[in-house]
DOKOL-358195 format. One record per residue: x, y, z of N, C-alpha, C in turn. Coordinates in Angstrom, 3 decimals, decimal comma. Example, Ala and Ser with C-alpha at 12.3 -4.5 7.8 and 13.67 -1.06 7.14 Angstrom:
! DOKOL-358195
n.xx: 13,190 n.yy: -5,690 n.zz: 7,800 ca.xx: 12,300 ca.yy: -4,500 ca.zz: 7,800 c.xx: 13,200 c.yy: -3,300 c.zz: 7,800 .
n.xx: 12,850 n.yy: -2,250 n.zz: 7,080 ca.xx: 13,670 ca.yy: -1,060 ca.zz: 7,140 c.xx: 12,900 c.yy: 0,030 c.zz: 7,870 .
This chain:
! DOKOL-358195
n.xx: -135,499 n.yy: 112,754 n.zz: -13,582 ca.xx: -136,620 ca.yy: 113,649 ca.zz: -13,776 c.xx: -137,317 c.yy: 113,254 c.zz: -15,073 .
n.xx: -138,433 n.yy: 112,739 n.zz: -15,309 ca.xx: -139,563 ca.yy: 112,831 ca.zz: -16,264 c.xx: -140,160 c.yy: 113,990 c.zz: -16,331 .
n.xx: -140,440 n.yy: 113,630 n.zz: -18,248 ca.xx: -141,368 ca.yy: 114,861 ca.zz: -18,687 c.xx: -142,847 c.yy: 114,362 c.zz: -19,072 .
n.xx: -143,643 n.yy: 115,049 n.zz: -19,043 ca.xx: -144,837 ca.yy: 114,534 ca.zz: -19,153 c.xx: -145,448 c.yy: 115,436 c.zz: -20,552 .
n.xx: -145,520 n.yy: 114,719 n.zz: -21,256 ca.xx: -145,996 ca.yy: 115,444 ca.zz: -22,714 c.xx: -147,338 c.yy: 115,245 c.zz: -23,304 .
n.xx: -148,510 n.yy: 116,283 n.zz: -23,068 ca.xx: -149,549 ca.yy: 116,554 ca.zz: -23,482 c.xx: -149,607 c.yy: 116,485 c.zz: -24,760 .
n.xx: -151,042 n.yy: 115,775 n.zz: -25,850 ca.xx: -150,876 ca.yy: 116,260 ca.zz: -27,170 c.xx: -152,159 c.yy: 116,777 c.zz: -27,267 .
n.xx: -152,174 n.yy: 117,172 n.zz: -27,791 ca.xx: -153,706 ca.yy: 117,675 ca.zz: -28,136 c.xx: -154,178 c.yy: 117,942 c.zz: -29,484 .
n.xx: -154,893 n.yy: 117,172 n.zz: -30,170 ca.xx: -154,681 ca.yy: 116,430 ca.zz: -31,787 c.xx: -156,399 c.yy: 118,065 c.zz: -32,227 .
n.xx: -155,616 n.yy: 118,926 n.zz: -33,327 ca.xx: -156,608 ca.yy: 120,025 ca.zz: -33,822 c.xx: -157,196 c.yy: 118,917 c.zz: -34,961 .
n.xx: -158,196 n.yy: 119,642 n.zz: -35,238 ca.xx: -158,711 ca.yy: 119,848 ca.zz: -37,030 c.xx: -159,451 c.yy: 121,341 c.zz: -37,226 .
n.xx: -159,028 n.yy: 121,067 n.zz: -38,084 ca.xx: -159,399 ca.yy: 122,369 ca.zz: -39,071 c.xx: -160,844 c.yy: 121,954 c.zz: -39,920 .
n.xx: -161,569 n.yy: 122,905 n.zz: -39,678 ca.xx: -162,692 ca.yy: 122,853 ca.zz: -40,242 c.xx: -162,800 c.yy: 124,005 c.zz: -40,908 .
n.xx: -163,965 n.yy: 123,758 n.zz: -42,111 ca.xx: -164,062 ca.yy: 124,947 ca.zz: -43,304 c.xx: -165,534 c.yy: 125,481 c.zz: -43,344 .
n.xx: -165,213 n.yy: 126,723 n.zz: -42,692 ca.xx: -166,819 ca.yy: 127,632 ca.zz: -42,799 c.xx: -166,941 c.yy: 128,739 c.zz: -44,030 .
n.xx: -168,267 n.yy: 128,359 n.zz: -44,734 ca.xx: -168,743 ca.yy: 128,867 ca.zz: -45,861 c.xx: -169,874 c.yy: 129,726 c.zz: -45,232 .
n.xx: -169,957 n.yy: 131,262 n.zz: -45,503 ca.xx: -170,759 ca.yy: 132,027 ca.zz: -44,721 c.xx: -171,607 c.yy: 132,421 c.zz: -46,060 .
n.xx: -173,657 n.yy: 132,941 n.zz: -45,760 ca.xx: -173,706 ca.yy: 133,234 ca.zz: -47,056 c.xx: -175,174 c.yy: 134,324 c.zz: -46,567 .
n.xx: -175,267 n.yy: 135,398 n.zz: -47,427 ca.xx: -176,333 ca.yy: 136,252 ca.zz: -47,397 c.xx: -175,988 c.yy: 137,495 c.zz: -45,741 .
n.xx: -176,509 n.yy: 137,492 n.zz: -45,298 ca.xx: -176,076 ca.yy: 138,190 ca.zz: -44,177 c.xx: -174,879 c.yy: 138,057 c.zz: -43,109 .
n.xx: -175,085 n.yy: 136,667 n.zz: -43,141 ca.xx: -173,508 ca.yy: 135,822 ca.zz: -42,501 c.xx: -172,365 c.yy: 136,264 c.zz: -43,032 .
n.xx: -172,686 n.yy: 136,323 n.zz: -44,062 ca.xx: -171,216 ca.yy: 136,271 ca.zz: -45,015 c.xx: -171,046 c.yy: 138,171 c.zz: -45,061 .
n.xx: -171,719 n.yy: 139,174 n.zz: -44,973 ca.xx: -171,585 ca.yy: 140,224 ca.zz: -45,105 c.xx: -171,339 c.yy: 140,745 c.zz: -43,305 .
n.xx: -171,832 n.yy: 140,263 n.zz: -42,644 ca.xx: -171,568 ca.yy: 140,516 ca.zz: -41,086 c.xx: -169,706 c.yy: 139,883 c.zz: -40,717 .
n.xx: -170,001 n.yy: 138,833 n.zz: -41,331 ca.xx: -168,231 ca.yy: 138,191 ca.zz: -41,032 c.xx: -167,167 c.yy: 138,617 c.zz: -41,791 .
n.xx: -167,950 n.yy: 139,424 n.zz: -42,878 ca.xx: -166,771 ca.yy: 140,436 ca.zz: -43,775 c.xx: -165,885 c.yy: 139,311 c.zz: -44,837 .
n.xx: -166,513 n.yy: 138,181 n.zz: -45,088 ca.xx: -165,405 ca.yy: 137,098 ca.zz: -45,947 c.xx: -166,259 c.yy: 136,204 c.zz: -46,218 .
n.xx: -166,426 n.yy: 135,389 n.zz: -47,528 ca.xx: -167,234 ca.yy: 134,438 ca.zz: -47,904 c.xx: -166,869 c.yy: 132,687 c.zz: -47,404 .
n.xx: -165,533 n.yy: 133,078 n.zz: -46,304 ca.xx: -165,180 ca.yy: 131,349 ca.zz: -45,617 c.xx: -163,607 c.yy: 131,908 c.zz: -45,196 .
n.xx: -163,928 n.yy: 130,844 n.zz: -44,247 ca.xx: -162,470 ca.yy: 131,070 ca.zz: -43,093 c.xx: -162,336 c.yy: 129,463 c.zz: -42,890 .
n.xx: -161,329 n.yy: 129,174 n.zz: -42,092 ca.xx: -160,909 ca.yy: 128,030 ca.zz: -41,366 c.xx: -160,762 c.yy: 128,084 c.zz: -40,009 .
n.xx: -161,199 n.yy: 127,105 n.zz: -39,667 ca.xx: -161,250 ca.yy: 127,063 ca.zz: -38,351 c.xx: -160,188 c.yy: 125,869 c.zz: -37,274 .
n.xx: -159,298 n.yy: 125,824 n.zz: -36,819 ca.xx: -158,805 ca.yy: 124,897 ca.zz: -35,813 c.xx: -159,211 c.yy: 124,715 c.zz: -34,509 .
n.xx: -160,192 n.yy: 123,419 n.zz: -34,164 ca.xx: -160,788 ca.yy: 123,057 ca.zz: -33,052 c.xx: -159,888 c.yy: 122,002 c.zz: -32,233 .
n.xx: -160,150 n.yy: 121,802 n.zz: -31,136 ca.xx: -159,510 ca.yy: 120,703 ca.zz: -30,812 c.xx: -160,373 c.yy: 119,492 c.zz: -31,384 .
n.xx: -159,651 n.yy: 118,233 n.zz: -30,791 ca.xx: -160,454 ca.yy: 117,161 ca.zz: -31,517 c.xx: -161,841 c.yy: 116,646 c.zz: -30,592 .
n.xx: -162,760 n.yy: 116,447 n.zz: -30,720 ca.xx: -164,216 ca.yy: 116,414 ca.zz: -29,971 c.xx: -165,115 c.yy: 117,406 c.zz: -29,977 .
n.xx: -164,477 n.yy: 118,681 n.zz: -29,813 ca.xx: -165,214 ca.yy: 119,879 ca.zz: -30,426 c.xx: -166,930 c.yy: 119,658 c.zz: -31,134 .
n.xx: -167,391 n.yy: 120,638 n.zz: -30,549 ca.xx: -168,951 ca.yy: 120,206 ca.zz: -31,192 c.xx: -169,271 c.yy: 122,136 c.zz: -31,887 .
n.xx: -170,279 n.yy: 121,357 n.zz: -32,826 ca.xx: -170,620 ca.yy: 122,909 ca.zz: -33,463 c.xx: -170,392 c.yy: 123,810 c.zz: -32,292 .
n.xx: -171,127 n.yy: 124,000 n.zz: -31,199 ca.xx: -171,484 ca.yy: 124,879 ca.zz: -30,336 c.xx: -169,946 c.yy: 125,807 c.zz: -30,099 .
n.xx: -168,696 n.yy: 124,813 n.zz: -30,257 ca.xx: -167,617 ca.yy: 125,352 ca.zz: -29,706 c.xx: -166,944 c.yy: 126,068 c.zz: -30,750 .
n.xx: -167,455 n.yy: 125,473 n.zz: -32,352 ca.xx: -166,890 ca.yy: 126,504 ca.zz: -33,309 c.xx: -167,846 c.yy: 127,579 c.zz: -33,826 .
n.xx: -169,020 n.yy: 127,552 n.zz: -33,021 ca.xx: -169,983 ca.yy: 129,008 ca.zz: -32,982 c.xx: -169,089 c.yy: 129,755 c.zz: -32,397 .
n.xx: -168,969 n.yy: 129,546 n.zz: -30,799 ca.xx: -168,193 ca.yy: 130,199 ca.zz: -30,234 c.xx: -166,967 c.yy: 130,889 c.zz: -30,646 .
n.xx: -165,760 n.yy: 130,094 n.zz: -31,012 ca.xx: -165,225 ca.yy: 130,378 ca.zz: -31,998 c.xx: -165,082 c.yy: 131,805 c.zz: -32,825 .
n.xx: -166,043 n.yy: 131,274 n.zz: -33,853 ca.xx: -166,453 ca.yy: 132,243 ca.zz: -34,562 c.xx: -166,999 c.yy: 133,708 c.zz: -33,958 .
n.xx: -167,983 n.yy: 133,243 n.zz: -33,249 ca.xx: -168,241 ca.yy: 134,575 ca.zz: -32,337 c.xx: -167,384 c.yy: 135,703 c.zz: -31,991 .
n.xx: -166,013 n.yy: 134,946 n.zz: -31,499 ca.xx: -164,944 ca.yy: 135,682 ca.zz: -30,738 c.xx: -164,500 c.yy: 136,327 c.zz: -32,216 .
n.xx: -163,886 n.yy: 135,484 n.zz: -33,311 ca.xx: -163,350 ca.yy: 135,942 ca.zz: -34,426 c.xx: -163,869 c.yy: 137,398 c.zz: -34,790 .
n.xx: -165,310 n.yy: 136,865 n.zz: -34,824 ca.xx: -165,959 ca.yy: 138,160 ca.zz: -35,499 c.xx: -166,841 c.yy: 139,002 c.zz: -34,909 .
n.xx: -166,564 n.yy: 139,410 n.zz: -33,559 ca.xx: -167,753 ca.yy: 140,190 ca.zz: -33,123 c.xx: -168,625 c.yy: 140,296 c.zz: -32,625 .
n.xx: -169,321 n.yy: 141,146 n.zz: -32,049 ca.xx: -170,786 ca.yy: 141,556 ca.zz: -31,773 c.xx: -172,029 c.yy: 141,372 c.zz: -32,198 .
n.xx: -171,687 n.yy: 142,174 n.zz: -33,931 ca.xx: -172,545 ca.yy: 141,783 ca.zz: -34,803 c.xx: -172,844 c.yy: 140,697 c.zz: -35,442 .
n.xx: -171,947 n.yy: 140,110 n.zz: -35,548 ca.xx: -172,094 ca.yy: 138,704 ca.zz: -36,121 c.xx: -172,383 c.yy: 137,719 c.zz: -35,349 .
n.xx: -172,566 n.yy: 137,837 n.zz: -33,514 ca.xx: -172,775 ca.yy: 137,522 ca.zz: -32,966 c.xx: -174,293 c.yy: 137,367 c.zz: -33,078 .
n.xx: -174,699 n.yy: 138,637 n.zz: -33,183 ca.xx: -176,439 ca.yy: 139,238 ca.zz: -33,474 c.xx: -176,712 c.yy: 138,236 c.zz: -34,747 .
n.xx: -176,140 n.yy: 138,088 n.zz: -35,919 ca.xx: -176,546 ca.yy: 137,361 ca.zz: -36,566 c.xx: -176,485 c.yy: 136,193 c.zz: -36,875 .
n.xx: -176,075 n.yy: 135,100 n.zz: -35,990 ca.xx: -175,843 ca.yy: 133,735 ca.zz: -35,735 c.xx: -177,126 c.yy: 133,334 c.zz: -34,704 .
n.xx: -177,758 n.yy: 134,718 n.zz: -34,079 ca.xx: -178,664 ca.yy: 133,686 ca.zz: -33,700 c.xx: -179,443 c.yy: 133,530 c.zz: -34,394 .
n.xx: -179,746 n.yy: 134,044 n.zz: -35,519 ca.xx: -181,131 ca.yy: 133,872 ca.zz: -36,553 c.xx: -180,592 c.yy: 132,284 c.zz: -37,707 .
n.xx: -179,379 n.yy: 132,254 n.zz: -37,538 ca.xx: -178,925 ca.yy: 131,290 ca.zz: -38,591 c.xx: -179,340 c.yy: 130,193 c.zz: -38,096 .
n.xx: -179,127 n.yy: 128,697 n.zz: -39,341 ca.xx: -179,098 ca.yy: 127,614 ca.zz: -39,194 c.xx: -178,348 c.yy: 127,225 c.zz: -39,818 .
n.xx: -177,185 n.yy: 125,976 n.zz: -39,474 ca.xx: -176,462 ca.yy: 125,301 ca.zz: -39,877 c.xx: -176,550 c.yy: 124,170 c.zz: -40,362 .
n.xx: -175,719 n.yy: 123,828 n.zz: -41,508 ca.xx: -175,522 ca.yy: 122,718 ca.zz: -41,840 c.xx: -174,032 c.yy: 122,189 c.zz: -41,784 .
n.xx: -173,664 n.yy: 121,171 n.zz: -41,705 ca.xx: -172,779 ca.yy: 120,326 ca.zz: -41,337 c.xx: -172,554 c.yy: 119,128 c.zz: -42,132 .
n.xx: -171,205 n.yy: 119,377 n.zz: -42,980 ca.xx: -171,144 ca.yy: 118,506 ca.zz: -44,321 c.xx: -172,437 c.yy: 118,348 c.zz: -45,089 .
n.xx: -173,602 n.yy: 119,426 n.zz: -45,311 ca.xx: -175,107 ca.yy: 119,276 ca.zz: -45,961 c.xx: -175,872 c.yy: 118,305 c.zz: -45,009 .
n.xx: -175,338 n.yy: 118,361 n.zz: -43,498 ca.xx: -176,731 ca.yy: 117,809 ca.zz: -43,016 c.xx: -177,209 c.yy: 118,330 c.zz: -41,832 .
n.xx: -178,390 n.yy: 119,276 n.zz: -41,888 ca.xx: -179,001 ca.yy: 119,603 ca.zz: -41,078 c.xx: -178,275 c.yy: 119,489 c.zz: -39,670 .
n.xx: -178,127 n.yy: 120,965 n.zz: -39,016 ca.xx: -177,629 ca.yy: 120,895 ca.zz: -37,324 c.xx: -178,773 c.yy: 120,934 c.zz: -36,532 .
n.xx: -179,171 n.yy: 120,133 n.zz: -35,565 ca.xx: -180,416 ca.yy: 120,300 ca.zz: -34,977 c.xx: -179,732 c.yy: 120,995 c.zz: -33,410 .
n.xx: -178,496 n.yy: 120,402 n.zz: -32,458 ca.xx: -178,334 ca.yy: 119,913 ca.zz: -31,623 c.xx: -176,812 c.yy: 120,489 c.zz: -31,310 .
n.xx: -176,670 n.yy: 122,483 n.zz: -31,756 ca.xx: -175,261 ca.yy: 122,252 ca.zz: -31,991 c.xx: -174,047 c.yy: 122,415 c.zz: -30,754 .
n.xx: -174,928 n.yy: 121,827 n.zz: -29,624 ca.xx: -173,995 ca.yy: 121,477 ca.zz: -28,269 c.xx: -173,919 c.yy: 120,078 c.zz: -28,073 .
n.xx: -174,445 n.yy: 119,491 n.zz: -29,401 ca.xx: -174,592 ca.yy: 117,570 ca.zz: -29,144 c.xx: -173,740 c.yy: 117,362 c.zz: -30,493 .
n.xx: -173,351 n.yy: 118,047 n.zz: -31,255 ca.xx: -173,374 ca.yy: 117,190 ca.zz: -32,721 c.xx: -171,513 c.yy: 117,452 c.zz: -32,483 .
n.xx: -170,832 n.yy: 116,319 n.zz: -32,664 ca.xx: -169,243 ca.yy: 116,796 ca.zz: -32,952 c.xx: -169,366 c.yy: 116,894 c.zz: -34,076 .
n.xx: -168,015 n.yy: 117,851 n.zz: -34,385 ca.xx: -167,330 ca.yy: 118,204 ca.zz: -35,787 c.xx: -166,124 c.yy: 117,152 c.zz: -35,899 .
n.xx: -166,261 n.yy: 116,281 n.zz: -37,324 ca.xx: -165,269 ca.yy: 115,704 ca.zz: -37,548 c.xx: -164,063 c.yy: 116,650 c.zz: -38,617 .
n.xx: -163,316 n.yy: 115,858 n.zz: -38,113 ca.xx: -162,235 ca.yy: 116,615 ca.zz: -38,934 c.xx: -162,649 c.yy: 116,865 c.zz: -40,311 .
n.xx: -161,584 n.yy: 117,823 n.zz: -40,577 ca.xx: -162,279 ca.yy: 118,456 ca.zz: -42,600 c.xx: -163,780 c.yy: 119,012 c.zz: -42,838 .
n.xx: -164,425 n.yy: 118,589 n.zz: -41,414 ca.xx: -166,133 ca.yy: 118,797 ca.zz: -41,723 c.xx: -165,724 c.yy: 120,178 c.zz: -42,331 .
n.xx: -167,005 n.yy: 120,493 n.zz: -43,387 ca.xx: -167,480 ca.yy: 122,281 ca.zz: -43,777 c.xx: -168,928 c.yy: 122,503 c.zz: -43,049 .
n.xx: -168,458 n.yy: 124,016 n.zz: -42,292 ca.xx: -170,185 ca.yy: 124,158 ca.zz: -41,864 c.xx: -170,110 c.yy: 125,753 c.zz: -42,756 .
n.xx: -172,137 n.yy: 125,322 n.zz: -43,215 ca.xx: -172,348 ca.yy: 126,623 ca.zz: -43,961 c.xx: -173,416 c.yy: 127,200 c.zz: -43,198 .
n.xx: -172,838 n.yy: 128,143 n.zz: -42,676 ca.xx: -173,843 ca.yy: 129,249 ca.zz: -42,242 c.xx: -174,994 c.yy: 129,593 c.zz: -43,254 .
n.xx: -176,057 n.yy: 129,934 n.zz: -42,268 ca.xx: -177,081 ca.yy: 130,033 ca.zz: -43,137 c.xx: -177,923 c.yy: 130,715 c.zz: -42,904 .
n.xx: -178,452 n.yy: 132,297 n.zz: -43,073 ca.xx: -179,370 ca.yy: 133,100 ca.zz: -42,306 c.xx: -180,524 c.yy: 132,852 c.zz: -42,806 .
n.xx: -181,628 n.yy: 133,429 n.zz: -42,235 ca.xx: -182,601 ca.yy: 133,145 ca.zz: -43,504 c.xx: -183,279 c.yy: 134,185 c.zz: -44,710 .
n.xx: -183,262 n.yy: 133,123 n.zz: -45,581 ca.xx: -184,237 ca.yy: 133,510 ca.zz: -46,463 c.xx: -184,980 c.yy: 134,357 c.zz: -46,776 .
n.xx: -185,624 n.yy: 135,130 n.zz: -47,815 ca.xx: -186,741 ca.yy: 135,547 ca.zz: -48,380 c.xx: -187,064 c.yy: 135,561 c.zz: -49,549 .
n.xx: -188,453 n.yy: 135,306 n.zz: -49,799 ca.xx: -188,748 ca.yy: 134,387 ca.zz: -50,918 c.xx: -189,111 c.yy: 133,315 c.zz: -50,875 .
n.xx: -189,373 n.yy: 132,948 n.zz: -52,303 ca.xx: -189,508 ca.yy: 131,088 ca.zz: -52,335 c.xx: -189,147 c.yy: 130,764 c.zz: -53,614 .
């Protein structure tokens, strides 16, 4: 009899939440464990589940960045391991 042994390789990624993000998610950064290929879209999701309804409501107004570079695409862009994404609602002011 053979065993057949699945691996399935995580990373942990580091989310920095800030201005409304960060007051809707109740914490200024969490960690996250994705599997490996994972794309933003799946650690929105993620997050979503973590935190809610409301914070749900306020992720759609956000924009992300990803290690400081612009998310355009976040069902195209993978997360590499260690990446930090910073939530980002917007603004007012200049």
């Amino acid at each position: 009899m053979s065993t057949v042994t699945t691996s399935t390789t995580t990373l942990t990624t580091t989310v920095h939440f800030f201005a409304a993000a960060r007051a809707a998610a109740g914490t200024e950064a969490t960690s996250v464990a994705l599997p490996e290929g994972a794309t933003v879209e799946d650690l929105l999701d993620a997050l979503r589940a973590a935190h809610g309804p409301e914070f749900a409501r306020v992720l759609q107004r956000c924009s992300y960045l990803l290690d400081e570079v612009a998310v355009r695409d976040s069902a195209a862009t993978p997360v590499p391991a260690g990446a930090t994404l910073d939530v980002l609602p917007p603004f007012a002011g200049g």
